[in-house]
C-alpha positions, 0 to 999 in steps of 0.5 A, spaced: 497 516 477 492 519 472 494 527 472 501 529 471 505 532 475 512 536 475 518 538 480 525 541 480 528 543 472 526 539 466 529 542 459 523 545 455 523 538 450 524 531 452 530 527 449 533 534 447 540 536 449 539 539 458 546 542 459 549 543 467 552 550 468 558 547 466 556 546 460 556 537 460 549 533 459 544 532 464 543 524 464 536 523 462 532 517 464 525 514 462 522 511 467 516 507 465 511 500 466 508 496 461 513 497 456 512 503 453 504 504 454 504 505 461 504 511 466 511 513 465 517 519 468 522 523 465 527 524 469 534 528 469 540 526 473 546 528 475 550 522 473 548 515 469 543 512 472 547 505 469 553 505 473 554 498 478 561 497 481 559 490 484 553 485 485 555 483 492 549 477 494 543 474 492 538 471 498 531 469 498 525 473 501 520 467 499 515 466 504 514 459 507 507 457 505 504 453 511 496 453 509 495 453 501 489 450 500 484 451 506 477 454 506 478 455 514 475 463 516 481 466 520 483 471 525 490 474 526 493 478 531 497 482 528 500 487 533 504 480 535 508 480 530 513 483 534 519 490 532 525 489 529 530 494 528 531 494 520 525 496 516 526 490 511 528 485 516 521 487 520 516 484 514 513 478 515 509 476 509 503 473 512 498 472 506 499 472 499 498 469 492 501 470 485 498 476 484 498 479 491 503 479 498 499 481 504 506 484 509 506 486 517 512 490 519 515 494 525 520 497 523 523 500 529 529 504 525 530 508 519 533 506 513 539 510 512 545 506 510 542 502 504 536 503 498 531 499 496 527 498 491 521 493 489 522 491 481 517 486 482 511 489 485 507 496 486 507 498 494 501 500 498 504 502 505 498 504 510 501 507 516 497 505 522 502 507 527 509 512 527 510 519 523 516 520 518 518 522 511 518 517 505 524 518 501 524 517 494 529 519 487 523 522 485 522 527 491 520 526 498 513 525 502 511 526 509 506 522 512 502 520 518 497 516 522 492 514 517 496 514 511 497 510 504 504 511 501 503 508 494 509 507 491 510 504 484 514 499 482 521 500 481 522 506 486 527 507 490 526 509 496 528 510 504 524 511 509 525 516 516 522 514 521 520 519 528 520 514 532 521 507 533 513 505 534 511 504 528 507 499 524 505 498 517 500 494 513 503 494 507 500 490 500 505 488 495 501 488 488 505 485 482 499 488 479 499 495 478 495 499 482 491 504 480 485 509 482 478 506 481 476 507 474 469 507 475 471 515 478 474 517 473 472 520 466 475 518 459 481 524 460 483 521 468 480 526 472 476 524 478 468 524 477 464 528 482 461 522 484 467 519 487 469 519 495 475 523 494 478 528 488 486 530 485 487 536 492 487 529 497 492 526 493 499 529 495 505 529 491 511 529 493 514 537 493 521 536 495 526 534 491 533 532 494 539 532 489 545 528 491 551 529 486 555 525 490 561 519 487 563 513 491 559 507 494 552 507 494 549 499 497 542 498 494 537 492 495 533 490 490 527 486 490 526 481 483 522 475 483 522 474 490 530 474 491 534 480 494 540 482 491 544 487 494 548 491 489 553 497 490 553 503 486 557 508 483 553 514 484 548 517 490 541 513 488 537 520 490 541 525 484 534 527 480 535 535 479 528 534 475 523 531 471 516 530 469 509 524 467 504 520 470 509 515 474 511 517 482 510 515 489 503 519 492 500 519 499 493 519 500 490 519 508 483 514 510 481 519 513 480 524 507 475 518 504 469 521 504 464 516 505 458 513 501 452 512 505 444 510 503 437 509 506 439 501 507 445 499 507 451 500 502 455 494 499 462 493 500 464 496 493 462 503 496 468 503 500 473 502 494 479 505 495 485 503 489 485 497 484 488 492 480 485 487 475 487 482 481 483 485 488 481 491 490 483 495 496 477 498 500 476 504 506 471 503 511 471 511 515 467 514 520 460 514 516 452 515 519 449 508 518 443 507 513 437 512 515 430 507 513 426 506 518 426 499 517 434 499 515 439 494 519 446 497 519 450 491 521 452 487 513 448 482 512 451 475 511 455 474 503 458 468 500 465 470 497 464 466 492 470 467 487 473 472 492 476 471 498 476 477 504 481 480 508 480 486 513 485 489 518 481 493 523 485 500 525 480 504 530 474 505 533 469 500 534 467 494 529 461 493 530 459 487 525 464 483 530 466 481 537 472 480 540 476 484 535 481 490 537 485 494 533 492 490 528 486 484 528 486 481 521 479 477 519 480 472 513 475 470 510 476 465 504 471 464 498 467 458 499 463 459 505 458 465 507 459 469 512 456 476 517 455 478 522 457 475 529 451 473 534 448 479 537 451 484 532 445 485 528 441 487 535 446 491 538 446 495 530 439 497 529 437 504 532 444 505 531 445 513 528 453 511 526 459 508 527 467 510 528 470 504 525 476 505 521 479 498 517 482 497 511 479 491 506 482 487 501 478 483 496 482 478 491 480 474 486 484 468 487 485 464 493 490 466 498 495 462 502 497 462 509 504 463 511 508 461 517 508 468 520 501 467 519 500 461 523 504 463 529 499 469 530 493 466 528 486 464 532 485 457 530 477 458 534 475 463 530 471 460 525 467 457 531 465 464 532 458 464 529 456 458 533 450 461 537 
């Protein structure tokens, strides 16, 4: 995150001596990315955040890969991945590359009995069904329909869910995920010009400390394996800490879009980024307001991107046949646009309602088999007049 933030008790001085009512030493941890140059947080625990009782099983999370070169436009239907009772068992990786893993799940049970944490990658959780609380070490946070949970690597967390519908569209980025730099200045604050400020971004405002001894299973995510180790003390134990490095949420609909007299392109609808893709918001918005102005996207070729749109709500106007949990996969290569009819149908348009995420990565992404099993095969039919 480029602002700081601070939550329960921090001594007045990092790595000074921060004592407990009883006179002992808080533990203090820094937990930082890109070594020592990155965004980091100083945090206070309760005991060391080093005991390990038993490193009990190792399994693989890689995904079977069905298609790794193809240059095929897909529609996937996503909703047909179907509910299972545990949050990690629930994701299906259905697109992914070195830098990136596009991940569906419905969950339909909270995380209660174990801990997670992704040491490979940042997760970028958008909530399209379901209410709940993301539990992490570093403070808890609410979120609902329309939600983006950005939780950095390394990380732990449960989460608890309202009930059990719910589905997620998650983007795995081994990459660090950040706020796009063109809205910012040199400090890190957010420009006027940028489509949502630091008041959209909520942090997390409760702290739950746990000091507690006894057997604590934790899984933990490295280089695609799963490792499944207990601890010696309750992961969430933090009584404080302070920095730039914390689980954040943000909702789609605070995103304020830009719009023009003719129509706006892709990069106006820029949400987060890495140096690998971007993550793009398309909102409710009136519709370009020249006399001539056609609404409907005209036709681009990815060249050197390929595109990945999951449709949320509303209506989408540049496609026919879509509903929401749709995922359209567009690879480089090739143009694409507008379906038949979708041109017409826009002009003389005053707005649109629709509500998608995009993802634009800059190297190919393959197809996985829970991608397949879900898949339109006549989709890149679908222009034929």
């Amino acid at each position: 995150m480029p602002f700081y933030h601070q939550l329960g008790k921090i001594p007045p001085k990092r790595h000074t001596q921060f004592r407990k009512p009883d006179g002992s030493l808080y533990s203090e941890q820094l937990f930082g990315t890109i070594g020592f140059d990155g965004m980091s947080t100083n945090s206070y625990h309760e005991h060391r955040p080093t005991q390990v009782k038993e490193i009990r099983h190792q399994y693989s999370l890689k995904p079977e890969i069905a298609l790794e070169n193809h240059i095929k436009s897909y529609k996937l239907r996503g909703f047909d991945i179907q509910p299972e009772a545990d949050y990690l068992d629930s994701r299906k990786t259905i697109l992914v590359n070195s830098d990136v893993a596009i991940i569906l799940a419905a969950p339909q049970q909270s995380i209660t009995d174990y801990f997670y944490k992704n040491s490979d990658a940042d997760e970028l959780l958008f909530v399209h069904k379901g209410t709940g609380t993301l539990k992490t070490h570093l403070g808890n946070l609410t979120f609902k329909y329309g939600d983006y949970l950005l939780i950095p690597r390394g990380i732990i967390y449960q989460i608890d869910f309202d009930t059990e519908d719910n589905r997620l569209f998650i983007v795995e980025s081994r990459r660090p995920i950040y706020t796009p730099k063109r809205y910012r200045n040199w400090f890190g604050q957010l420009l006027e010009h940028a489509p949502f400020c630091e008041r959209d971004l909520r942090r997390p405002e409760s702290l739950e400390t746990h000091d507690e001894k006894g057997d604590f299973l934790m899984k933990i995510k490295k280089q695609d394996d799963m490792f499944e180790m207990i601890y010696a003390t309750h992961p969430f134990d933090v009584v404080g800490y302070d920095g730039y490095n914390y689980p954040y949420a943000f909702s789609i609909h605070d995103f304020e879009p830009i719009t023009g007299r003719i129509h706006q392109p892709p990069p106006v609808h820029q949400t987060f980024e890495t140096d690998a893709f971007v993550v793009c918001s398309f909102v409710p918005r009136l519709y370009d307001y020249h006399p001539d102005g056609i609404p409907a996207p005209y036709n681009h070729s990815n060249i050197d991107s390929d595109e990945v749109l999951y449709y949320v709500d509303g209506d989408f106007m540049s496609r026919n046949d879509i509903a929401p949990g749709h995922i359209s996969l567009h690879p480089a290569g090739i143009p694409h646009g507008p379906h038949p009819g979708a041109v017409e149908r826009s002009l003389g348009k005053k707005e649109t309602e629709e509500l998608a995420v995009m993802v634009d990565t800059f190297k190919p992404l393959m197809l996985t088999k829970e991608a397949l099993s879900i898949a339109d095969e006549s989709y890149h039919k679908s222009w034929l007049e």
